[in-house]
ZAMARGU-4260 file (C-alpha; in steps of 0.2 Angstrom, whole numbers, plus 5000, padded with zeros to 4 digits):
<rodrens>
0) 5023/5076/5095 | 5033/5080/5081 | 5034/5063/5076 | 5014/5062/5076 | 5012/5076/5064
5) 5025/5069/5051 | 5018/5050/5055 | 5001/5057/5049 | 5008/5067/5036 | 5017/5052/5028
10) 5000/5042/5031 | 4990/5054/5019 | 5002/5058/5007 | 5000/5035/5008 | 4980/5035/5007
15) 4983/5052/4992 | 4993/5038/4983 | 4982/5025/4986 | 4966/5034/4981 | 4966/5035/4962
20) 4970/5017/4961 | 4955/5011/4972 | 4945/5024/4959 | 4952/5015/4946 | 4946/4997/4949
25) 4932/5001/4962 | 4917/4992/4955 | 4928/4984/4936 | 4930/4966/4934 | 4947/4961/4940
30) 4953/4944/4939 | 4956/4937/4957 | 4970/4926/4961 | 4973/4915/4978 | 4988/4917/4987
35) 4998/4902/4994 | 4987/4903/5009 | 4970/4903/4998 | 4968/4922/5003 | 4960/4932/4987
40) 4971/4945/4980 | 4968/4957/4965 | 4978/4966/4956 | 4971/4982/4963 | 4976/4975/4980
45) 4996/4974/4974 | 4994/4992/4963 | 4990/5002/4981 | 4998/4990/4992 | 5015/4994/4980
50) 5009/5014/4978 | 5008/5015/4997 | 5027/5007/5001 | 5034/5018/4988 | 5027/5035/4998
55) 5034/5025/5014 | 5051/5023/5009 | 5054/5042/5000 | 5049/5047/5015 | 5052/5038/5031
60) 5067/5028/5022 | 5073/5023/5040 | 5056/5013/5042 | 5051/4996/5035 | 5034/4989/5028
65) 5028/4973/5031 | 5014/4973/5017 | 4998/4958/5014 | 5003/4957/4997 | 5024/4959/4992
70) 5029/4954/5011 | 5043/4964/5020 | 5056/4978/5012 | 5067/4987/5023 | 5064/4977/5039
</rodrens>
């Protein structure tokens, strides 16, 4: 159960990260790019996405992240 508790921990501390970004660009014109795959992708989507594996790695350094946005680290 310990593992839970600091699981969750960690995925707060990523959504606290995460947060002033969306507020940032939530409802601004941002320019929107297509992926290799035609996907959309923003730079608001790479600015969390990038906040987010930052919290991941300080602190579960042992885990990877497989992200939409800059693919694998730490895998």
């Amino acid at each position: 159960m310990a593992d839970l508790d600091r699981f969750e921990t960690v995925a707060q501390e990523m959504l606290e990260a995460a947060r002033p970004l969306a507020r940032r660009y939530f409802r601004t014109r941002v320019e929107v790019e297509r992926k290799a795959d035609h996907s959309p992708v923003t730079i608001a989507d790479k600015a969390i996405e990038e906040a987010m594996t930052e919290v991941l790695k300080a602190r579960l350094p042992e885990h990877g992240c497989f992200g939409e946005e800059h693919g694998k680290t730490g895998l």
